[in-house]
BAKEKOL-333530 format. One line per field, with one value per residue (C-alpha): residue number from 1; x, y, z. Coordinates in nm, 3 decimals, m for minus. Layout:
BEGIN
nr <- NUM|... $
u <- X|... $
v <- Y|... $
w <- Z|... $
! end
This chain:
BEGIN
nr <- 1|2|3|4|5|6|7|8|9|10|11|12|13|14|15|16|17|18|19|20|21|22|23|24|25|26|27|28|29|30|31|32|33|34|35|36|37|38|39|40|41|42|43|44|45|46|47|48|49|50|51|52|53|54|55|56|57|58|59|60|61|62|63|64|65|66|67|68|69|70|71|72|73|74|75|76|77|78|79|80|81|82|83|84|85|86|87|88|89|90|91|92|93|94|95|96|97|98|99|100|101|102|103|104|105|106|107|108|109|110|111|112|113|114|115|116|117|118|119|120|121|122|123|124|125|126|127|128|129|130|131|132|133|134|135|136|137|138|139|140|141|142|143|144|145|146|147|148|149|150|151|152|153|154|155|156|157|158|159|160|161|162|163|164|165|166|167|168|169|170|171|172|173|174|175|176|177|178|179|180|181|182|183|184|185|186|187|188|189|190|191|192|193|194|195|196|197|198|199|200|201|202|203|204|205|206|207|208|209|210|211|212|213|214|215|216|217|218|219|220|221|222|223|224|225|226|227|228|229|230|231|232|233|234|235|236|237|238|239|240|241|242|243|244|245|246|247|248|249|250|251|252|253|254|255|256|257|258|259|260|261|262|263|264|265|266|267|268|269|270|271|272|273|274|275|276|277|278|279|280|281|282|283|284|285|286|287|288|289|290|291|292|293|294|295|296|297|298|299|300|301|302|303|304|305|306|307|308|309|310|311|312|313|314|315|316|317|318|319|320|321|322|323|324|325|326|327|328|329|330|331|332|333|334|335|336|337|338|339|340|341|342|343|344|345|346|347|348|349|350|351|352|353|354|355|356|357|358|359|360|361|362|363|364|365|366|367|368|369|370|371|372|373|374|375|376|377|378|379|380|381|382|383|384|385|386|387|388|389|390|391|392|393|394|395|396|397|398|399|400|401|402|403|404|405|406|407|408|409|410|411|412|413|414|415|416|417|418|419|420|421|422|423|424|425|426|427|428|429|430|431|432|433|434|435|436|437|438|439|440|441|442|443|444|445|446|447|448|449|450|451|452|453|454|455|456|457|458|459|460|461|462|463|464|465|466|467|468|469|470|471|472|473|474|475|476|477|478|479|480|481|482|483|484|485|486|487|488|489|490|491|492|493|494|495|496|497|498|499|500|501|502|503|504|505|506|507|508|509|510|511|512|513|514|515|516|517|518|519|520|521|522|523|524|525|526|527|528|529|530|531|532|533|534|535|536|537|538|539|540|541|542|543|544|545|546|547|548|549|550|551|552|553|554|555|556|557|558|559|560|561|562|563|564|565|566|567|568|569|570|571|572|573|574|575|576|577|578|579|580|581|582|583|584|585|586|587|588|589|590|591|592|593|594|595|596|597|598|599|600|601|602|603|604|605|606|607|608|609|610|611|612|613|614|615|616|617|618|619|620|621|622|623|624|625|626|627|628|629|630|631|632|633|634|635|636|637|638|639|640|641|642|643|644|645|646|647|648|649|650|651|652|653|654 $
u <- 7.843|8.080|8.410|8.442|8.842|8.875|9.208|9.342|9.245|9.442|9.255|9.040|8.892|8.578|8.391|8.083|7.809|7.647|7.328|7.317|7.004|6.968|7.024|6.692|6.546|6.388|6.086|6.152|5.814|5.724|5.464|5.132|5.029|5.421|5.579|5.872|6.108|6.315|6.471|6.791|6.962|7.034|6.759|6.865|6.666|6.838|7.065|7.323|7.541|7.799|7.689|7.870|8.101|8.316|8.662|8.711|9.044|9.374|9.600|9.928|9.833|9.560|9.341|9.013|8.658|8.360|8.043|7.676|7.381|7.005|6.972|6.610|6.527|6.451|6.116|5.956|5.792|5.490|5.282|4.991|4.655|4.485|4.205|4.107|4.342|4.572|4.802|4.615|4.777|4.658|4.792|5.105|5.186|5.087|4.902|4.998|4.748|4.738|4.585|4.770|4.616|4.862|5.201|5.409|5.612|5.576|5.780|5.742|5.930|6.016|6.121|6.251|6.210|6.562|6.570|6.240|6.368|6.677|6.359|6.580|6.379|6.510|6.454|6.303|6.104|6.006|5.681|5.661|5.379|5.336|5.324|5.198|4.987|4.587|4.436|4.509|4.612|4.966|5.010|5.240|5.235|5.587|5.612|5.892|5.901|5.774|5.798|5.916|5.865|5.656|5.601|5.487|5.561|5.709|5.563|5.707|5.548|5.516|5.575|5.320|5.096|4.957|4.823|4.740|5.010|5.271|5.487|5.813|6.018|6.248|5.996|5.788|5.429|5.223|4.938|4.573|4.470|4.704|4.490|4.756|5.036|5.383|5.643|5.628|5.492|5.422|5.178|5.342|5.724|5.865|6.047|6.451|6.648|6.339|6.126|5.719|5.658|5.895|5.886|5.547|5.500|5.221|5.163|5.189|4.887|4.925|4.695|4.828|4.671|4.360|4.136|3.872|3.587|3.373|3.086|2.999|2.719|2.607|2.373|2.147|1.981|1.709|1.807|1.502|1.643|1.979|2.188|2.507|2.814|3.064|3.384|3.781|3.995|4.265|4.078|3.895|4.124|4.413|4.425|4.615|4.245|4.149|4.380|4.396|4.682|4.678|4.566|4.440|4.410|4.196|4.216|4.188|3.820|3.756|3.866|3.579|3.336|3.083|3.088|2.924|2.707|2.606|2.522|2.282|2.462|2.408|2.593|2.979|3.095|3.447|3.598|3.803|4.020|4.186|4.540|4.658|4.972|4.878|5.257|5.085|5.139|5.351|5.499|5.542|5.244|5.462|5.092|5.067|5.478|5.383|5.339|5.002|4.916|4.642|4.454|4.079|4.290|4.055|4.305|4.286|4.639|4.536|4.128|4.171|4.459|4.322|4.520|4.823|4.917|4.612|4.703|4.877|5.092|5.148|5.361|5.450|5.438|5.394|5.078|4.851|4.819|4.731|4.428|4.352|4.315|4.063|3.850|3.870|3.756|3.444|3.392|3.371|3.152|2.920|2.924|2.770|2.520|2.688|2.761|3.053|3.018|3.303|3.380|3.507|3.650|3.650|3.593|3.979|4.270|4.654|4.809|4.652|4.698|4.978|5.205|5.086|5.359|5.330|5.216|5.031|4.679|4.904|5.149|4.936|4.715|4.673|4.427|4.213|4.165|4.147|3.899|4.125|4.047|4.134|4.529|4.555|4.422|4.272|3.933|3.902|3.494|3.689|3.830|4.193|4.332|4.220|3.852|3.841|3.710|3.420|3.188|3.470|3.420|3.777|3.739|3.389|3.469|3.725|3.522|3.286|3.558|3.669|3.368|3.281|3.615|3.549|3.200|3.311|3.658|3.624|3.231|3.187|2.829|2.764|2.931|2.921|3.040|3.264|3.133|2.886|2.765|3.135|3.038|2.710|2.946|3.008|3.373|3.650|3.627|3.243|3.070|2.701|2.661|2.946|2.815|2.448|2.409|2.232|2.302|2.012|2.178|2.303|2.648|2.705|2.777|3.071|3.331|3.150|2.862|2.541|2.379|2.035|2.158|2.513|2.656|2.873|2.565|2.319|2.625|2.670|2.253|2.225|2.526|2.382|2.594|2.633|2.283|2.223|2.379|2.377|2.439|2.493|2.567|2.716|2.496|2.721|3.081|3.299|3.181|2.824|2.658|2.390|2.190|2.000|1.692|1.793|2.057|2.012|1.899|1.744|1.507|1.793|2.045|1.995|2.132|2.354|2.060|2.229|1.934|1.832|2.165|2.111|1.712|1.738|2.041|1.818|1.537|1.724|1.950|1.545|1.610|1.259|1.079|1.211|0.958|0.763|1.067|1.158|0.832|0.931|1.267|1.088|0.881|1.132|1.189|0.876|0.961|1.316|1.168|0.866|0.760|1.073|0.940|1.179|1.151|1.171|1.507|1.638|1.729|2.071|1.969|2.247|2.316|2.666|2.973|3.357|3.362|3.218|3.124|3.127|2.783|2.912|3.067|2.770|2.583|2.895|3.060|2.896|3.243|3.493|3.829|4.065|4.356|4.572|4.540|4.812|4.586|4.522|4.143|4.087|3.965|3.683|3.294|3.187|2.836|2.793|2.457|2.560|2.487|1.824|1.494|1.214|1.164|1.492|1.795|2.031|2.350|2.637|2.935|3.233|3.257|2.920|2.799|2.969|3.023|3.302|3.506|3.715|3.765|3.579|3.745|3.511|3.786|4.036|4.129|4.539|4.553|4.659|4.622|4.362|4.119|4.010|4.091|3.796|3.808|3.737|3.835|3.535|3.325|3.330|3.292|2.958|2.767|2.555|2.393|2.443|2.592|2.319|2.070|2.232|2.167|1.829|1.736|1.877|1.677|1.381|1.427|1.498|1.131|0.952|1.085|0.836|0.533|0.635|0.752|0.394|0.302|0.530|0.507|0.263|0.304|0.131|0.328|0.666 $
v <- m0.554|m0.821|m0.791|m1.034|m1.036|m1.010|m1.052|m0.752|m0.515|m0.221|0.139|0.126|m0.196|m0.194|m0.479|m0.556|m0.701|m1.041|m0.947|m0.580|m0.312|m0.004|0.166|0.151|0.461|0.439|0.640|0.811|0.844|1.235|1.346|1.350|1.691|1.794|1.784|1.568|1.455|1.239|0.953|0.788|0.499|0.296|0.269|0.233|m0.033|m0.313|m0.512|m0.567|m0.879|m0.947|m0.900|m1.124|m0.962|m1.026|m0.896|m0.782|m0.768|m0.843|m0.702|m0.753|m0.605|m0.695|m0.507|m0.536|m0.507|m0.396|m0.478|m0.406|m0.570|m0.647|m0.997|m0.886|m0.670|m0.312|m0.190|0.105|0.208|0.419|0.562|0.239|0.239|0.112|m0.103|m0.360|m0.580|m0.803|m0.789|m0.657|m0.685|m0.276|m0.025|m0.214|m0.283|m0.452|m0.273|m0.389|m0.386|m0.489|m0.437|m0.406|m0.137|m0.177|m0.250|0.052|m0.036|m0.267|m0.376|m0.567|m0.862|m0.999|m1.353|m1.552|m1.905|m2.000|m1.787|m1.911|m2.262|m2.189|m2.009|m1.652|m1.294|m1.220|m0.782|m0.579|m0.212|m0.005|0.091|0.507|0.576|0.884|0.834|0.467|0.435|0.528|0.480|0.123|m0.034|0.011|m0.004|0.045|m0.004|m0.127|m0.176|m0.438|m0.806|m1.039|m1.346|m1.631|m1.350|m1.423|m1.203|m1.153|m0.852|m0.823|m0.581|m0.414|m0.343|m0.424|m0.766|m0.825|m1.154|m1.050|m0.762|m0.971|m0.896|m1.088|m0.855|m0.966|m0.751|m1.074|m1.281|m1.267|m1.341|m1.442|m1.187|m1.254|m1.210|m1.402|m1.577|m1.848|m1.986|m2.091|m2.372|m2.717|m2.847|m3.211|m3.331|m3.527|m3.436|m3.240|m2.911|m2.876|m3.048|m3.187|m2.857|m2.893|m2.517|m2.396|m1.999|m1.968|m1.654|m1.558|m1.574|m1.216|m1.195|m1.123|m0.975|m1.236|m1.509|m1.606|m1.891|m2.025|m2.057|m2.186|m1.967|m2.118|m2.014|m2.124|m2.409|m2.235|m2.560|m2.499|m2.623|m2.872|m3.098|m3.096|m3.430|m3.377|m3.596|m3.484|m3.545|m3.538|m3.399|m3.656|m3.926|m3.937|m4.060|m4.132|m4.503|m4.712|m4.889|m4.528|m4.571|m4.156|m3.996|m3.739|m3.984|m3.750|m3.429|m3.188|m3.319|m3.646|m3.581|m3.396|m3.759|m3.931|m3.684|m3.933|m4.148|m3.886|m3.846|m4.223|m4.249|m3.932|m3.677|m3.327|m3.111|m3.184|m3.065|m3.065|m3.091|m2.847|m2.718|m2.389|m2.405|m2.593|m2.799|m3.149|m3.173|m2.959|m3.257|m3.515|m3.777|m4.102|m4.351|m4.703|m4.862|m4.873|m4.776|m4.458|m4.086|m3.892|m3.611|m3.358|m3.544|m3.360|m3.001|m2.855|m2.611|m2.323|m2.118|m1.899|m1.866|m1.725|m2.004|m2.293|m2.605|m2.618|m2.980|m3.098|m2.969|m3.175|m2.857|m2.811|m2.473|m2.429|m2.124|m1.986|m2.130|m1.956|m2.315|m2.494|m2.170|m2.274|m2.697|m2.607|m2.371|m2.662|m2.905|m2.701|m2.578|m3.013|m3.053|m2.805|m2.909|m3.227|m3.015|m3.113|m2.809|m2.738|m2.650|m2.593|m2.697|m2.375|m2.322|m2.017|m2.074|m2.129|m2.105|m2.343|m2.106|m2.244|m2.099|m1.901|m2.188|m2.200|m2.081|m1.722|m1.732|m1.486|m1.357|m1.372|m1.147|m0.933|m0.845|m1.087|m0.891|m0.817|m1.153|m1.369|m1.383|m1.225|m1.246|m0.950|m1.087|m1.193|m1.589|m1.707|m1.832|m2.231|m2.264|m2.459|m2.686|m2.653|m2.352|m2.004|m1.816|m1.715|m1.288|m1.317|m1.108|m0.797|m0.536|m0.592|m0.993|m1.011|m0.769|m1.011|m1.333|m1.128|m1.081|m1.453|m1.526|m1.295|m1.435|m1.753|m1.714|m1.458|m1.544|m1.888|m2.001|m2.222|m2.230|m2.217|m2.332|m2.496|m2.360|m2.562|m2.524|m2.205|m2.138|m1.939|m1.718|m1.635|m1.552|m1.196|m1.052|m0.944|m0.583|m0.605|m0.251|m0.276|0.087|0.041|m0.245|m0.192|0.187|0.178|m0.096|m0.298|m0.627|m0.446|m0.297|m0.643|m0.888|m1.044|m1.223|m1.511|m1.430|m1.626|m1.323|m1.334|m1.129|m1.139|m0.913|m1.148|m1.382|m1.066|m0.926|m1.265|m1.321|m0.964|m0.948|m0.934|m1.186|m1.422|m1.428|m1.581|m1.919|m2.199|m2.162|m2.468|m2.430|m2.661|m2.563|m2.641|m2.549|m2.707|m2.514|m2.656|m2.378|m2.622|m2.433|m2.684|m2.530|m2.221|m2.074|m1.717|m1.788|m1.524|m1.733|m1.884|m2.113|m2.456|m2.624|m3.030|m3.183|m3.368|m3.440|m3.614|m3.876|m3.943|m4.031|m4.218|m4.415|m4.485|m4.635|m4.833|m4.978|m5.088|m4.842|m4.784|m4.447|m4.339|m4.386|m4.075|m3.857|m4.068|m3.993|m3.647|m3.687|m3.806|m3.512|m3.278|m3.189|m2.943|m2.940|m2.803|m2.548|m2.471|m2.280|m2.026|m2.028|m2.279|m2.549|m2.900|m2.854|m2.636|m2.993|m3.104|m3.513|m3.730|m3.998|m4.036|m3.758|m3.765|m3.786|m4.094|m4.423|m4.500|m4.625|m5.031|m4.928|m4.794|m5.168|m5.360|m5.233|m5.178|m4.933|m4.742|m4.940|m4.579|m4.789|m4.664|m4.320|m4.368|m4.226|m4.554|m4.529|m4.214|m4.027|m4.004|m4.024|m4.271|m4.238|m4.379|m4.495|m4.809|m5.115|m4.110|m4.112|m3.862|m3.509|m3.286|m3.297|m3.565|m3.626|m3.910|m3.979|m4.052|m4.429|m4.539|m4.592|m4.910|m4.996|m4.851|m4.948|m4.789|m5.070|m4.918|m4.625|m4.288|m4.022|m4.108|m3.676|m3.823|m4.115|m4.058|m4.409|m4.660|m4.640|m4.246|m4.369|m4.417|m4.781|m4.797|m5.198|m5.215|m5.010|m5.235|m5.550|m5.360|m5.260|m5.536|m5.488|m5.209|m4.940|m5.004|m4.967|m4.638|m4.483|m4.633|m4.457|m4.121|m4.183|m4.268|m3.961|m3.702|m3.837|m3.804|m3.532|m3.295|m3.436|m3.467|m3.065|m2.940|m3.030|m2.988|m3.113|m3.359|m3.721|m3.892|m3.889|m4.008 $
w <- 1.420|1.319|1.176|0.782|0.675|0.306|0.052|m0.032|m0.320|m0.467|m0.402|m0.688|m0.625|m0.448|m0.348|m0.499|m0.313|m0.445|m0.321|m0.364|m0.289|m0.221|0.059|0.249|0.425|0.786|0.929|1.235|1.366|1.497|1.736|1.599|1.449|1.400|1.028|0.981|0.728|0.953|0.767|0.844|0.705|0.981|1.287|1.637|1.740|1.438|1.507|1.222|1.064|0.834|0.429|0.145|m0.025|m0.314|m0.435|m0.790|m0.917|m0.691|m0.481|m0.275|0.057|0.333|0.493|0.695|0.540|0.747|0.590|0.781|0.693|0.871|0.987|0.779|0.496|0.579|0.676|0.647|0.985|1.063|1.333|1.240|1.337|1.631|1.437|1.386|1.650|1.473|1.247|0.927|0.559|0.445|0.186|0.042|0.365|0.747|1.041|1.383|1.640|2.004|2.347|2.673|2.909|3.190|3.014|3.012|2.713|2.401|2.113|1.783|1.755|1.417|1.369|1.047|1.048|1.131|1.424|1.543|1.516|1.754|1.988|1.873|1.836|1.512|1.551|1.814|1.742|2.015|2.005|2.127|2.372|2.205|1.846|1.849|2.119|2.113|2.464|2.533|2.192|2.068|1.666|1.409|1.003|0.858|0.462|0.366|0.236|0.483|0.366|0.593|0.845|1.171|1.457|1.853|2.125|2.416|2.709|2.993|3.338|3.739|3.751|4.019|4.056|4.405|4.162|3.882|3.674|3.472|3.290|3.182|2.896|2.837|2.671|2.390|2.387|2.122|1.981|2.108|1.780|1.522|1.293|1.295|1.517|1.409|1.651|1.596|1.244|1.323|1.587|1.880|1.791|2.051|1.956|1.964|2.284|2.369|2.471|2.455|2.460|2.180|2.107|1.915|1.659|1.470|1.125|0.933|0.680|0.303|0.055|m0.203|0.038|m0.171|m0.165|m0.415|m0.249|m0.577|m0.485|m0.140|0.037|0.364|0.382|0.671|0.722|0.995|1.362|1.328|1.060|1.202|1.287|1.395|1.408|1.676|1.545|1.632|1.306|1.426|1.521|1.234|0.990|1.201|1.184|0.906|0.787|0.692|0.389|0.350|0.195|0.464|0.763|1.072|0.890|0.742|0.417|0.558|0.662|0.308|0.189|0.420|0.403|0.153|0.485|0.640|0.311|0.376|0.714|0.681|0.853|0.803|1.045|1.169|1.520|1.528|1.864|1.940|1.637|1.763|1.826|2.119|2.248|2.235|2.443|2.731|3.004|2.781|2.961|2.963|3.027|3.187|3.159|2.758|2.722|2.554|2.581|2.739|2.549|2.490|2.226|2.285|2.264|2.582|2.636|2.424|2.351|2.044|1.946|1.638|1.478|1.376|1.474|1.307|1.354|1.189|0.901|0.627|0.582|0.895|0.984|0.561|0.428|0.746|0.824|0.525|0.386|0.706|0.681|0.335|0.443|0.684|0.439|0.185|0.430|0.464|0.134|0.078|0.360|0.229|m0.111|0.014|0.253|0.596|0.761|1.012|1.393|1.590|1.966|2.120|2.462|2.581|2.928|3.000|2.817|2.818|3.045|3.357|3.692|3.876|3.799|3.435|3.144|3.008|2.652|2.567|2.733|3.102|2.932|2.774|3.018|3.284|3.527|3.206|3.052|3.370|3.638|3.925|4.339|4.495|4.570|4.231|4.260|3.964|4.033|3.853|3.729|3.461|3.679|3.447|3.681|3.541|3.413|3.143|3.218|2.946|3.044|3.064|2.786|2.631|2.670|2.544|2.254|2.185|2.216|1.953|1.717|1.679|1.635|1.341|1.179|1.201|1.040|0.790|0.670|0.784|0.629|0.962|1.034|1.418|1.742|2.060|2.341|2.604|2.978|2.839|3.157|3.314|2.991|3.224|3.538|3.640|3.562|3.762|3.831|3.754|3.765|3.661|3.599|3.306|3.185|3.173|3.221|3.564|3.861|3.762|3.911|4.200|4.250|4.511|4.278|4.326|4.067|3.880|4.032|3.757|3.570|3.438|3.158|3.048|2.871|2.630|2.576|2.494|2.203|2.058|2.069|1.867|1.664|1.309|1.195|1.469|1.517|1.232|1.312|1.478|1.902|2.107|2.484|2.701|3.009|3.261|3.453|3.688|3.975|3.996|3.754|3.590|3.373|3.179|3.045|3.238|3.000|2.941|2.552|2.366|2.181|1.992|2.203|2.221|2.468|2.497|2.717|3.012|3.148|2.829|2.807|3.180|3.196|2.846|2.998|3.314|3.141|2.899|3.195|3.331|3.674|3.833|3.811|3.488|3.238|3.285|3.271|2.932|2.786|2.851|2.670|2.375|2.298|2.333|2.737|2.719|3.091|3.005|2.705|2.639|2.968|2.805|2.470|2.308|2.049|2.113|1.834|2.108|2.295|2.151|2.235|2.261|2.449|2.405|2.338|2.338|2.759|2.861|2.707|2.368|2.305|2.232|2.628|2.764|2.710|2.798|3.110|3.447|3.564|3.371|3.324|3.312|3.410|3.069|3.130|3.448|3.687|3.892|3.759|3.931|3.635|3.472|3.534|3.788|3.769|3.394|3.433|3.216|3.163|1.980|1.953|1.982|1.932|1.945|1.736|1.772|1.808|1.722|1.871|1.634|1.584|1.730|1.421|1.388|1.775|1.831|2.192|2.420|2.640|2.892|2.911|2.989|2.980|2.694|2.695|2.688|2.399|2.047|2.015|1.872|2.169|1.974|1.603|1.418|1.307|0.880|0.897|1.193|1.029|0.665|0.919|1.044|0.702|0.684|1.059|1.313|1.024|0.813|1.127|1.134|0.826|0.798|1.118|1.000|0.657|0.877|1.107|0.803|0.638|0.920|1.118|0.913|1.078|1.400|1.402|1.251|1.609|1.877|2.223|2.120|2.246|1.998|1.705|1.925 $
! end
């Protein structure tokens, strides 16, 4: 409560309030089954400043005002409901919804955006165990005026990491489900005094938040005439030759999409797009006199948020337009039949290991999401510090549910999946008879132990929407799970062929031994496939991706020259096997389609810089030779792809 000094006024003056309402009412939420008329008009739980106040008339004396008013508009509150997760705009009002099964307390925290600039919690309600609490998911349903309103919880509980958990009522943690995520607006620029992990919020949905979607369908091309361009948002447009008016954007691809059109692309995989802090390990780089930064986004802090700082909108209007960029960009893409894949990581997330910063999952429910040892280490098959727990029934439920959004609200039309093979691995806390019914892999197991049928991979492979597009795993982890050909696939995953880039790269360099294994390659890898009932199109072929040569490097540099990443040339891939044809679909790299170089650089993860811009000057330089050799191969491969699949496996028309 503060104290506001006014002039005097005689008796029979009041003063009038410049921005006057009524008196707002409060629910005081009873135990379930109990009736209740308890309102009040002030709730413990808000905190109170000064209102503006006017005097009307005059006076000759002074005396002392006290005026109350919320730092935010009243809200009604309400028991809530525990589904769905998230924060849901319902019946005039919004539905809070989160998951925390060993927290002891929770509370919504409401922010404004001045507070969240100053990294402020704007008001705190306590959430009561008994009235807004249903098994594990706490909830409650508040009716007011959001607007330039964002939001997050805090939890209470043991504060234990030899037990695997994190809880800490002082800070607030972002929701696992906010569908988008609200700090910094501009990519690169630090937050206030300098801080790369300002307070993050989520974005509260509206039922006024409409887009036109013009009637899109998806395109549902089949896998077999697919050629996909992997792309980076940033990167793509980034560079001054681009000429955009939204250079490394969303709506600065929607601007170069016709390239895409030209060269004879059909499919787009975006690298990754969900939200992440590109200032994760900023610092300075004394080799180029700039800054590293996160510029492939690996590192996963919210799965449901699209990427902010790719947005030419960036955090305005609390991040429902940044939402809106990226369904225009593929609302554009498929009005010129390219369809959109995303790069999603799910196999770790930014808040590393035990020495990692607590953002959200940690907070939440540290034991649940993470892949736990029995003193509370996080296991590292991502090689960035934690597991991600995939295959346990709250995680994998999750994993399900991003997915469904992404297709559904989002129109995206498949994905591929970062390091798939930890989404194979056994959870903490695994218990076969839960999972399957009976202890048909053996009661045993131990954490991130390879499962022949995982749980996560057989919901996703039946999900009656998920199902239905496009599933691309990277068949491989950082701790030596190689699944090529082997991933658990359900008749429908296809898988980035490794085996492919590294035999095609052999025989091209002239190594001996290698041209049986190419012929291989070129119908398809029936060795990889077809004894498991797959499809030559099951083979994702590429022969160059964002790690590792660009494909002007691969044919230029016998070693990788990583000096500018400040790592003394430690990084990176040193087998490059330096120095996309046939059956299966292929793949581009961004850039190679005019030659682009890296300098002979293989692991360019920290540059926002011109060695990852996509070069338009280059490109225009290249369109009477190696660009033009591009598109007429994809024009070549899109005519006769339809022969070549009436008979598959067969040698003789590669």
């Amino acid at each position: 409560m503060e104290l506001t000094h006014y002039a005097s006024c005689s008796s029979h003056y009041l003063p009038k309030l410049l921005s006057p309402h009524k008196p707002a009412q409060w629910w005081n939420p009873t135990p379930r089954g109990k009736s209740s008329n308890n309102w009040s008009a002030k709730p413990s739980n808000m905190r109170f400043s000064k209102w503006v106040v006017a005097a009307v008339g005059s006076g000759a004396e002074a005396e002392t005002v006290v005026v109350e008013k919320p730092k935010l508009q009243p809200f009604l509150v309400f028991e809530g409901c525990p589904a769905p997760l998230g924060a849901t705009a319902r019946d005039g009002g919004v539905n809070f919804a989160v998951y925390s099964g060993n927290a002891v307390s929770a509370t919504l925290c409401l922010i404004s955006a001045s507070d969240l600039e100053e990294d402020r919690v704007t008001e705190q309600i306590s959430l009561d165990p008994l009235t807004n609490k249903t098994g594990d998911v706490w909830h409650v349903f508040l009716k007011g005026n959001f607007e330039n309103i964002v939001y997050g919880y805090k939890f209470d509980g043991k504060f234990s990491p030899e037990e695997g958990h994190y809880y800490d009522s002082s800070r607030m943690l972002l929701d696992p489900y906010a569908k988008a995520v609200i700090s910094r607006g501009e990519f690169g620029i630090l937050g206030p005094e300098g801080n790369c992990w300002p307070l993050m919020a989520g974005m509260i949905p509206s039922s006024d938040a409409e887009f036109d979607w013009e009637g899109d369908l998806p395109l549902k091309y089949p896998q077999k005439d697919l050629i996909i361009y992997e792309m980076h948002v940033r990167g793509f447009t980034r560079h001054e030759s681009s000429r955009t008016k939204f250079p490394g954007t969303y709506h600065g691809v929607v601007e170069k999409l016709d390239h895409l059109k030209e060269l004879g692309v059909n499919c787009i995989e975006l690298m990754p797009c969900h939200e992440f802090n590109e200032l994760e390990y900023f610092s300075y780089n004394s080799v180029l006199d700039d800054y590293r930064v996160n510029f492939w986004g690996y590192s996963t802090v919210n799965y449901f948020s699209p990427m902010i700082r790719y947005s030419s909108a960036g955090i305005h209007n609390c991040g429902h337009d940044a939402i809106n960029e990226v369904k225009l960009l593929i609302r554009e893409a498929h009005k010129r039949g390219i369809e959109v894949l995303m790069d999603v990581v799910f196999n770790h997330t930014a808040e590393g290991n035990e020495n990692g910063p607590i953002l959200s999952f940690r907070g939440v429910d540290n034991s649940v999401y993470y892949m736990l040892a029995p003193k509370g280490e996080f296991y590292n098959y991502s090689g960035c510090g934690n597991t991600f727990n995939c295959n346990h029934p709250i995680v994998r439920q999750f994993i399900l549910d991003c997915l469904r959004y992404w297709v559904t609200e989002m129109h995206v039309d498949g994905f591929r999946f970062d390091l798939a093979s930890i989404m194979t691995r056994g959870s903490s806390l695994w218990d076969a008879l839960n999972v399957y019914g009976n202890p048909a892999e053996g009661d045993s197991l131990t954490t991130g132990t390879p499962l022949s049928s995982p749980p996560l991979i057989d919901m996703i492979s039946n999900d009656p929407i998920l199902r239905g597009v496009k599933l691309i795993a990277e068949a491989w982890d950082a701790g030596g799970l190689y699944q090529v050909g082997m991933f658990p696939h359900w008749g429908l995953w296809s898988e980035w062929n490794g085996k492919y880039r590294d035999i095609v790269r052999q025989f091209i360099k002239g190594s001996d031994g290698f041209s049986g294994a190419f012929a291989e390659c070129l119908c398809g890898s029936p060795n990889l496939y077809q004894e498991g009932g797959r499809k030559p199109w099951n083979s994702i072929n590429f022969v160059c991706a964002h790690d590792g040569f660009t494909l002007a490097d691969l044919v230029t540099y016998n070693k990788k020259h990583n000096n500018a990443n400040g790592e003394d040339n430690n990084d990176g891939e040193n087998h490059n096997n330096s120095w996309n044809c046939g059956q299966g679909v292929p793949m581009i790299y961004m850039g190679d389609e005019y030659g682009h170089t890296k300098g002979g650089n293989n692991n360019t993860y920290c540059h926002d810089n011109y060695m990852n811009y996509f070069r338009w000057d280059k490109k225009e330089e290249s369109l009477s030779d190696f660009f033009r050799f591009c598109c007429l191969m994809s024009k070549f491969r899109h005519r006769e792809a339809a022969v070549a699949w009436a008979h598959p496996w067969d040698a003789r028309l590669v």
